[in-house]
C-alpha positions in Angstrom: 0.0 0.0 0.0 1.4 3.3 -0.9 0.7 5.0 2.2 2.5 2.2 4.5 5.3 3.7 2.7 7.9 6.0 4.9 8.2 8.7 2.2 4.3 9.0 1.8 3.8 12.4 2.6 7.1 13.5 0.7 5.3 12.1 -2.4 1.8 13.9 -1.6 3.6 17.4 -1.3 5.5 16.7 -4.8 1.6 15.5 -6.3 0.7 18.9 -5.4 3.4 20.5 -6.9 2.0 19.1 -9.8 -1.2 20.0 -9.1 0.4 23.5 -9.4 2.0 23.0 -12.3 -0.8 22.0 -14.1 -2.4 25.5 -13.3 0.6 27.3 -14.3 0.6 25.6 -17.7 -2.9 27.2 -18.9 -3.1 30.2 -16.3 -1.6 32.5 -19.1 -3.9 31.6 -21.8 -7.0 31.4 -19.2 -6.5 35.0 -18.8 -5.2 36.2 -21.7 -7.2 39.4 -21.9 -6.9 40.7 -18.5 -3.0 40.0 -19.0 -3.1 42.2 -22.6 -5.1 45.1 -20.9 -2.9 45.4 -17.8 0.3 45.1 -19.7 -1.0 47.6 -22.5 -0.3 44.7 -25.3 -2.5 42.4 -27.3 -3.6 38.5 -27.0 -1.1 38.2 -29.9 1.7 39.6 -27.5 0.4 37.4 -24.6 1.4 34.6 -26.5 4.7 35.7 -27.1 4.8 36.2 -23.2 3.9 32.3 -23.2 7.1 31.4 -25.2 9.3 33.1 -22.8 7.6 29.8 -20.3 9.1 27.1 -23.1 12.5 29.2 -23.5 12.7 28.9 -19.5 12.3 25.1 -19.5 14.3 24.6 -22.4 17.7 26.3 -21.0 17.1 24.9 -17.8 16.8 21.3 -18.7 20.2 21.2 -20.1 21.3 21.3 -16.5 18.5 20.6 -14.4 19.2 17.0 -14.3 22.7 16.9 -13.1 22.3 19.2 -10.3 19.5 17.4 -9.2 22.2 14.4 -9.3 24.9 16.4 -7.2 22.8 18.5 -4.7 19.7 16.0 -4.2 16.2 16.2 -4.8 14.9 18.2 -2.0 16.9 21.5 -2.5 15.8 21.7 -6.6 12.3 20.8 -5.4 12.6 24.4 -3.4 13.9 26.1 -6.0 11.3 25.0 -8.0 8.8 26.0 -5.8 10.3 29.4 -4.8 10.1 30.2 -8.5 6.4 29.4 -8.6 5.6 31.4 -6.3 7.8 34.8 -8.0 5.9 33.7 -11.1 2.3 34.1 -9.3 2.9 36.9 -7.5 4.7 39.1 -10.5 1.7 38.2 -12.7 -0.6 39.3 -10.1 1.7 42.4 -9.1 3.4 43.1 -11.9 2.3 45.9 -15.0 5.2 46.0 -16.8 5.4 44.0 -20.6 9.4 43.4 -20.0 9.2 42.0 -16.3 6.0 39.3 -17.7 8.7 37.7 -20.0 11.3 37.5 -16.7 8.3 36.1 -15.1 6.9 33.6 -17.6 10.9 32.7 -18.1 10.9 31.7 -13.9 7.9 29.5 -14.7 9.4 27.6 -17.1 12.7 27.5 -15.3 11.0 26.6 -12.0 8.9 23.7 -14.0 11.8 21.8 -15.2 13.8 22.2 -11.8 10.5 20.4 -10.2 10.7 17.7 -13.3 14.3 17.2 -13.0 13.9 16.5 -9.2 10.5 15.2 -8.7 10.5 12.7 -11.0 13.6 10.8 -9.5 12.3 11.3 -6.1 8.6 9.6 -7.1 10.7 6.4 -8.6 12.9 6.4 -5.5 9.5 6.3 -3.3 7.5 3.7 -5.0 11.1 1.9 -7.0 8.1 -1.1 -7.5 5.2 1.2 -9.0 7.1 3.2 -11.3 3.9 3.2 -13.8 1.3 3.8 -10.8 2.9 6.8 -9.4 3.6 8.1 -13.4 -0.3 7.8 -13.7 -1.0 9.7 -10.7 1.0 12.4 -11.6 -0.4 12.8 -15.2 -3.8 12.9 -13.4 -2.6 15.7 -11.0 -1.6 18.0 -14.1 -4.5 16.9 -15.7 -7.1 18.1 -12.9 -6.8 21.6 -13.4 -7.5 22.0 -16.7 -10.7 20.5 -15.7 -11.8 23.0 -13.0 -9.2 26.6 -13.5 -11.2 27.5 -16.8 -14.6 27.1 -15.4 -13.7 29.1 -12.4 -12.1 32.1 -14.1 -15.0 32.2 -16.1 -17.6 32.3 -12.8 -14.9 35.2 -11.7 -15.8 36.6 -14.7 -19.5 36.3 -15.0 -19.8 37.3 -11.3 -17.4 40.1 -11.2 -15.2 39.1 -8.7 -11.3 40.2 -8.3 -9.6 37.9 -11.0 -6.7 37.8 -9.1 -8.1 34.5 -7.2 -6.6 32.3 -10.0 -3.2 33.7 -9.2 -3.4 34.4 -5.6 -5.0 30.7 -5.0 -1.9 29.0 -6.3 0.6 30.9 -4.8 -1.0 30.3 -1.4 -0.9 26.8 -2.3 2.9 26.4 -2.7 3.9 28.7 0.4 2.0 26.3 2.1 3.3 23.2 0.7 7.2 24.9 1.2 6.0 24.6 5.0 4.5 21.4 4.6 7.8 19.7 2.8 10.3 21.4 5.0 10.6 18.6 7.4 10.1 15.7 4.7 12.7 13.4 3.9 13.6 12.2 0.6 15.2 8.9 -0.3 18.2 10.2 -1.6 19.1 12.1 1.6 18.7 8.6 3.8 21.1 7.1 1.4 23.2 9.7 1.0 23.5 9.5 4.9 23.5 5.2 4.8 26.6 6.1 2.8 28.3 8.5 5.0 27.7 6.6 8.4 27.6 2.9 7.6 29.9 0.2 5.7 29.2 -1.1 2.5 27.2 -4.3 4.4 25.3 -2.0 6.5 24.0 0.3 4.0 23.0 -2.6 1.5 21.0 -4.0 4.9 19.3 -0.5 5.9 18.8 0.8 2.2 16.9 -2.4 1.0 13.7 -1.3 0.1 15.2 2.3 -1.5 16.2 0.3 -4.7 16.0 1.2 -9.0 14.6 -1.6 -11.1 17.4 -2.1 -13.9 16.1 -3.9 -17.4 17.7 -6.4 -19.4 18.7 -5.1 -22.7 16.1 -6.5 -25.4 16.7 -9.4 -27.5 16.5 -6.9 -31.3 16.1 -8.9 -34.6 17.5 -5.9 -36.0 20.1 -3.4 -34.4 18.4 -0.2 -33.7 20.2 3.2 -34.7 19.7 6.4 -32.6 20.0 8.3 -35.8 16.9 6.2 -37.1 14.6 5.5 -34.3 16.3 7.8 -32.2 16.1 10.9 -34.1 12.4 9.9 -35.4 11.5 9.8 -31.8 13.2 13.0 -30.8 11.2 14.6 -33.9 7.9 13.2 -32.7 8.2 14.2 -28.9 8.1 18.1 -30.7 5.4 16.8 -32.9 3.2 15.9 -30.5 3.6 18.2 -27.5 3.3 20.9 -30.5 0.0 19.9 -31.0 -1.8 19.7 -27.8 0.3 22.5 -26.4 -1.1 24.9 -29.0 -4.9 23.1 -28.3 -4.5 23.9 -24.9 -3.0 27.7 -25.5 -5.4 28.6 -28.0 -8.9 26.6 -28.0 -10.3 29.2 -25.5 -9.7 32.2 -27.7 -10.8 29.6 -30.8 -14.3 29.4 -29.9 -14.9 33.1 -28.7 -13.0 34.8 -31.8 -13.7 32.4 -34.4 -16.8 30.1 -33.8 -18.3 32.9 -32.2 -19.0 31.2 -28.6 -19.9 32.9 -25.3 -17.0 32.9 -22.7 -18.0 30.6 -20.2 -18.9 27.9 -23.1 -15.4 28.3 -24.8 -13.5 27.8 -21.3 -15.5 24.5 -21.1 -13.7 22.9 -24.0 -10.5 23.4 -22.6 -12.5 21.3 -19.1 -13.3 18.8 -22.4 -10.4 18.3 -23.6 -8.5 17.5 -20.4 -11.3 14.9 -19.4 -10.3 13.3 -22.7 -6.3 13.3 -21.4 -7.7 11.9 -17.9 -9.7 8.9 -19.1 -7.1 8.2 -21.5 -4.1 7.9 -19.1 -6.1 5.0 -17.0 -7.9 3.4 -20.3 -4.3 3.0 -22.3 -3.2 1.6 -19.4 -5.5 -1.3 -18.8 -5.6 -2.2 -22.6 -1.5 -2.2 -22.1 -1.9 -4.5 -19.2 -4.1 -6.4 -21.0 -1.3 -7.0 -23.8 -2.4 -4.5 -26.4 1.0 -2.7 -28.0 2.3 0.2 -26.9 3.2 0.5 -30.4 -0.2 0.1 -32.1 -2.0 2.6 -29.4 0.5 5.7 -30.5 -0.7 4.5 -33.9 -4.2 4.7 -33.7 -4.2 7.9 -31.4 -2.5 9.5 -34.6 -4.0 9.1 -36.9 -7.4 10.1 -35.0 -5.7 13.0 -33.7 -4.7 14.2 -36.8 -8.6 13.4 -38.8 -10.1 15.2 -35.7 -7.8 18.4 -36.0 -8.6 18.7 -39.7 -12.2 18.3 -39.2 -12.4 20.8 -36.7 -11.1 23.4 -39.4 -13.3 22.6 -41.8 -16.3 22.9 -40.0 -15.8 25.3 -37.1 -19.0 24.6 -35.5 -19.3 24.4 -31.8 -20.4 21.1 -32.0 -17.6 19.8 -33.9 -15.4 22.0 -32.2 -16.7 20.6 -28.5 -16.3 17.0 -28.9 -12.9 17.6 -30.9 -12.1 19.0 -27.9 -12.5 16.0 -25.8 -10.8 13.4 -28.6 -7.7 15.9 -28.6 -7.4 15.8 -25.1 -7.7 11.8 -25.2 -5.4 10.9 -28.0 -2.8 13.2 -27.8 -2.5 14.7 -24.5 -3.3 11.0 -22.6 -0.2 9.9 -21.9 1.5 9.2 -25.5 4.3 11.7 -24.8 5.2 9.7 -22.0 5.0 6.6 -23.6 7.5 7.8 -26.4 9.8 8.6 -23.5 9.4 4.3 -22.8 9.9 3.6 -26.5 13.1 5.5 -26.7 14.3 3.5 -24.0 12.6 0.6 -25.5 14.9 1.0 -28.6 18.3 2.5 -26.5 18.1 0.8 -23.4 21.4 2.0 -21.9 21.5 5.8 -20.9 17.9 6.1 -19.6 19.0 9.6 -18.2 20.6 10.9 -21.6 17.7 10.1 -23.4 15.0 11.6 -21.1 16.6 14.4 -21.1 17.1 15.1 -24.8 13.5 13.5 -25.3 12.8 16.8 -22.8 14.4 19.2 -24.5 13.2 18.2 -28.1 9.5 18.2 -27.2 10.0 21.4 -24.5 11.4 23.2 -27.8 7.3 23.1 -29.0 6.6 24.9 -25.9 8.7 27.7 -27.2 8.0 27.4 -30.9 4.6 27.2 -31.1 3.3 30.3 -29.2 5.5 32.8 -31.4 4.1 31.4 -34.6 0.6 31.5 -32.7 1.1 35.0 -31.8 2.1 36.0 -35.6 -1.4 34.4 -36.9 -3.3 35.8 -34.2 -2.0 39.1 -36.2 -3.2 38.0 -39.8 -5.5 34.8 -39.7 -6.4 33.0 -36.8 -8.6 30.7 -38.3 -5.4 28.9 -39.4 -4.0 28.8 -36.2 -6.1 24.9 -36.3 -4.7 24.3 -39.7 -1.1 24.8 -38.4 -2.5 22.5 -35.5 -3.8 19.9 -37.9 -0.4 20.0 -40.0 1.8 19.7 -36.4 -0.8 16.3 -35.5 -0.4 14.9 -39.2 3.5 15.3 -39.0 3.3 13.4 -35.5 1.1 10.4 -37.2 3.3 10.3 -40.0 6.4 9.7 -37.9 4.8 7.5 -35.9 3.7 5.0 -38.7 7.7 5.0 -39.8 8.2 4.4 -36.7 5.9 1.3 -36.5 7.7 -0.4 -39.3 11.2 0.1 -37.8 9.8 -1.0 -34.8 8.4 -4.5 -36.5 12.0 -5.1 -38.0 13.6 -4.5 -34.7 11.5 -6.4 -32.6 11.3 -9.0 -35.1 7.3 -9.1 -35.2 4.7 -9.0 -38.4 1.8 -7.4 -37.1 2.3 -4.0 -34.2 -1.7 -5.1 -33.6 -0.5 -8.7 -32.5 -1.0 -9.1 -28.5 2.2 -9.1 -26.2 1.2 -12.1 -24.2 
């Protein structure tokens, strides 16, 4: 049982960091036009604010992961949270256009600080439910997307201060700073097993704190990083491209261009991340029931892609509603993560190298696409979807080669086959 476990209120203060982070990922784009009046710019120059978030996690991650490493989990899991709450409190203070990029560049820095740390420390808690506590986190980023949009829109509708969607979260990390400040983390206990027992000892007293190691696979066919590798790399950008600029944009998307009251256009964003939670726990019961991880990235890919080009042609709020939902299902349920598996699936030595360029690759979409958003939003945002549509299509495409590679690597005829 998780909660028999030592470390189990460590791991529920780094689930609500997540919780957290899930707000800060659409809090920017929830209030896009209070953002654009109080900084004198437009939504086109809020989403250029939003890129400074991806340019934060990007430079970041290419050291992130070895401090963590050297200084332990615990102090990166501070700065992390210290730089949430500077990012809630300048957005909620803060007037000035040039200090919102600072500010949106501390989110993103303070996001992959938490990743870098909290990721490591979860595996380190529950070394024997590596999947289960993966799930759970997915469901805590997920949940705010479910609840955030509908609230700022009762803020709205009401006429209360909209600074309750800022000042809510930052309350929420000063008080899980106090919560965690006591917690231990596993690598401190072993850090201190190594400092104060032998060898013998610490192999006694540290059983329990232990990393699952895989056996390389048996390939038919030698895999090469600059084949599967780099196809990976490219679809990681692929697909966090596309439901990253969903999530940015949908809101807007029904108000500006299928015409949509407020409060109806912040419930797709509620649909589409009900789509992402049912998927996480449905993909993984069919995976445990031996379908392919292979075939379900697949499937989702093609359906992502047919849904997105739908949805501009026939900008409806119909279409556009249950789109919504299938977006957040296929694409944002959990395929990322399993391309991270995949990768190491294909490479199985240098788990850590190829998270983190996996990382970087798709954390370069986070940058990317709100710029090119932001120029469209300036000439024709209707094909803002198109470029959407085009980003999912690239993703299916490199996801079928990847199917056949995988085939004559694995030395199977059929990705639909069942595992066991």
């Amino acid at each position: 049982m998780m909660k028999q476990n030592k470390y189990f209120w460590t791991s529920i203060g780094l689930y609500i960091n997540f919780f957290v982070q899930g707000i800060e990922t659409i809090i920017i784009a929830q209030n896009i036009n209070m953002f654009a009046r109080m900084r004198g710019t437009d939504t086109a120059g809020v989403m250029e604010i939003i890129a400074a978030v991806g340019i934060g996690k990007v430079v970041v991650l290419l050291f992130a992961g070895v401090l963590a490493d050297k200084l332990g989990r615990k102090p990166l899991v501070y700065i992390g949270m210290i730089g949430y709450i500077l990012f809630f409190g300048g957005l909620l203070l803060n007037t000035d256009l040039r200090l919102a990029y600072v500010v949106a560049f501390t989110a993103g820095a303070a996001t992959s600080f938490l990743d870098a740390a909290t990721y490591p420390a979860l595996m380190e808690i529950y070394p024997e439910n590596t999947s289960s506590a993966s799930v759970v986190v997915k469901g805590f980023i997920s949940a705010p997307g479910m609840v955030v949009p509908i609230f700022i829109g009762l803020l709205n509708n009401k006429g209360f201060w909209p600074g309750w969607s800022l000042a809510i979260p930052m309350v929420i990390v000063m008080f899980n700073c106090i919560f965690l400040l006591k917690a231990r983390f596993p690598d401190q206990d072993m850090r201190k097993l190594r400092s104060d027992k032998s060898a013998k000892d610490m192999d006694k007293a540290g059983k329990g704190i232990t990393f699952s190691v895989e056996d390389e696979s048996e390939f038919a066919q030698k895999p090469s990083y600059k084949v599967e590798g780099l196809i990976l790399m490219l679809y990681s950008f692929c697909c966090m491209a596309t439901f990253y600029l969903f999530q940015q944009v949908i809101t807007l998307y029904g108000v500006q261009v299928i015409g949509m009251s407020e409060l109806a256009s912040r419930a797709l964003l509620t649909y589409y991340t009900a789509g992402s939670f049912i998927a996480v726990f449905l993909s993984a019961v069919m995976m445990t029931r031996g379908v392919r991880d292979m075939a379900i990235m697949v499937v989702y890919g093609f359906i992502s892609s047919a849904t997105l080009i739908i949805v501009y042609l026939f900008p409806n709020q119909v279409v556009v509603t249950i789109g919504a939902f299938i977006i957040g299902f296929t694409v944002a349920g959990g395929v990322l993560q399993t391309g991270i598996a995949m990768l190491c699936r294909f490479f199985p030595y240098g788990k850590g190298k190829n998270t983190s360029l996996y990382d970087i690759s798709f954390s370069l979409a986070t940058c990317v696409m709100p710029i090119i958003a932001s120029h469209m939003m300036k000439t024709d945002f209707t094909k803002v979807m198109l470029l959407d549509a085009a980003t999912a299509l690239g993703g299916f495409v490199l996801i079928l080669l990847l199917s056949f590679r995988y085939k004559k690597v694995f030395g199977i005829n059929n990705i639909f086959s069942r595992v066991f």
